[in-house]
C-alpha positions as CSV (number, residue, x, y, z in Angstrom):
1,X,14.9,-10.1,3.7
2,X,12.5,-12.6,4.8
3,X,9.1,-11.7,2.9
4,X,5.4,-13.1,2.5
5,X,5.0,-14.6,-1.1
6,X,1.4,-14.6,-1.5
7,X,-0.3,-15.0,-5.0
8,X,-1.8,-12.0,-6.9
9,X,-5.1,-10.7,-4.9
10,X,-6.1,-7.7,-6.5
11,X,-9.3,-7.3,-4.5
12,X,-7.9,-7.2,-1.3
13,X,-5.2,-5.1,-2.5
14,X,-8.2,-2.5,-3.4
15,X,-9.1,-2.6,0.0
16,X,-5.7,-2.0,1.7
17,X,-5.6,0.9,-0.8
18,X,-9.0,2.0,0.6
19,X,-7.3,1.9,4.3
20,X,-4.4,3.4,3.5
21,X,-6.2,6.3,2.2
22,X,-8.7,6.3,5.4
23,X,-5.8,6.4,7.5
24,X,-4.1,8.9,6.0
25,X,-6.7,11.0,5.7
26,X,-7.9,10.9,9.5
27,X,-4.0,11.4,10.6
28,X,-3.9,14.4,8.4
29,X,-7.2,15.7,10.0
30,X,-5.8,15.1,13.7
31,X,-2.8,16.8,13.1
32,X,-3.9,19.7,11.1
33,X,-1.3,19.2,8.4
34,X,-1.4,19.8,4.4
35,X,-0.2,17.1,2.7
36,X,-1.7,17.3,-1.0
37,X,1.1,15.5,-3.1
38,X,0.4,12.8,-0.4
39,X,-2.9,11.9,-0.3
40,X,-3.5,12.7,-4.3
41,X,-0.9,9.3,-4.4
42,X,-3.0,8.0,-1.4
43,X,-5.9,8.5,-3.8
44,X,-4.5,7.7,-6.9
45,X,-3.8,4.1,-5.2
46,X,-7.5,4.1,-4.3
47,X,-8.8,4.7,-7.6
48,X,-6.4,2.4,-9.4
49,X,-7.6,-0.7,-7.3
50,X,-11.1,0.7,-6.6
51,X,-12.8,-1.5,-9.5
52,X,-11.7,-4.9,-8.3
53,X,-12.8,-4.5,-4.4
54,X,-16.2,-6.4,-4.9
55,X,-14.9,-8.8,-7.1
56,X,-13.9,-12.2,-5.7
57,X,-11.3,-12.9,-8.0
58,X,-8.6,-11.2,-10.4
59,X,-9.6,-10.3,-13.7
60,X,-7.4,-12.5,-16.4
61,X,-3.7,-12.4,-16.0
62,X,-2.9,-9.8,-18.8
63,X,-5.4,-7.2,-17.3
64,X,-4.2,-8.4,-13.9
65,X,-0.9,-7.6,-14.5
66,X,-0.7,-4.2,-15.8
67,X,-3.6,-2.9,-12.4
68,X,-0.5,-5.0,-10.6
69,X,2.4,-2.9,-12.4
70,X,0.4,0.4,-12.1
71,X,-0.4,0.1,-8.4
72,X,2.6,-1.1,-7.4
73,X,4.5,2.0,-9.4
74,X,1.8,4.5,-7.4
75,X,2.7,2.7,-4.5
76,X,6.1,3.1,-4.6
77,X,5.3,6.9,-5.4
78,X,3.2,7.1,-2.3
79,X,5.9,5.8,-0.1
80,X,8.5,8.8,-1.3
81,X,5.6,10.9,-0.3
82,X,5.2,9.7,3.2
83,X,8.6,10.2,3.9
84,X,9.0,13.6,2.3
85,X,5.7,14.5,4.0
86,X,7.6,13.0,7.5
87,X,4.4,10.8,8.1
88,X,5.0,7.5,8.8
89,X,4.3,4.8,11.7
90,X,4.3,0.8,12.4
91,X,0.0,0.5,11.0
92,X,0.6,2.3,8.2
93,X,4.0,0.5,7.3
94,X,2.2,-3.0,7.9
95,X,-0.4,-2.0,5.2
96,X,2.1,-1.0,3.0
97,X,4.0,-4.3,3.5
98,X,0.3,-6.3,2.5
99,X,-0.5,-4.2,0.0
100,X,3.1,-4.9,-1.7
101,X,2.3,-8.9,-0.8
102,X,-1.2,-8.6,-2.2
103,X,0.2,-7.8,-5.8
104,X,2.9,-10.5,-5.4
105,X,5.9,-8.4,-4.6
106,X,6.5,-9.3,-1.2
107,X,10.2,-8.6,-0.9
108,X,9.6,-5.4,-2.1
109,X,7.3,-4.8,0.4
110,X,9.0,-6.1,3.0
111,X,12.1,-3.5,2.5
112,X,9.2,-0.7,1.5
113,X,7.3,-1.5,4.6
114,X,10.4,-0.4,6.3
115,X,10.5,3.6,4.6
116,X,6.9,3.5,5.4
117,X,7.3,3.1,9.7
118,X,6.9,-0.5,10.0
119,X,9.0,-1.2,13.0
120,X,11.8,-4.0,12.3
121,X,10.8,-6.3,15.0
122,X,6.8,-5.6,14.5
123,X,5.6,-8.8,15.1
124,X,3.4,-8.9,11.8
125,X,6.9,-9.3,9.9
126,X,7.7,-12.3,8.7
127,X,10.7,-14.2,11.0
């Protein structure tokens, strides 16, 4: 699946967390719906990523690493819970997709992108 391979940019990662979460939250509000197991993953991301957002670059590669591993494991978790949660749409797909790219796992987040709502032929997908 054609994919983005970016390299490891753990402070914008924080802040696609922080969007994601945004997002979610203000869909939730709009629609009146409970989603709890949702947005404490939505959160949980958030949190995770929170302390590199104001930095300009990674921390060293071993610390780097393991905030890579665990968000990208919450991540994953968060996805299930959008679809159990039957909220999904092209935006919040796309963000998924760079926030996958951000922590070098571009393929996966090409494919999860997909679970998430990004549309197929969205036309921030890479050709």
């Amino acid at each position: 699946m054609p994919h983005f391979q970016i390299p490891l940019d753990l402070p914008h990662a924080g802040r696609i967390a922080e969007r994601i979460l945004t997002l979610l939250e203000a869909h939730l509000e709009e629609l009146e719906l409970d989603a709890p197991d949702l947005i404490d993953a939505a959160e949980r991301l958030s949190s995770a990523l929170f302390r590199f957002v104001d930095e300009d670059e990674n921390p060293p590669d071993a610390e780097a690493n393991v905030a890579r591993d665990r968000a990208a494991a919450i991540a994953r978790t968060l996805v299930d819970e959008l679809e159990a949660a039957h909220i999904t749409g092209d935006r919040l797909g796309q963000l998924v997709r760079n926030l996958f790219e951000c922590l070098e796992l571009g393929e996966e987040g090409a494919a999860i992108s997909l679970r998430a709502g990004e549309h197929p032929d969205s036309l921030q997908r890479p050709v």
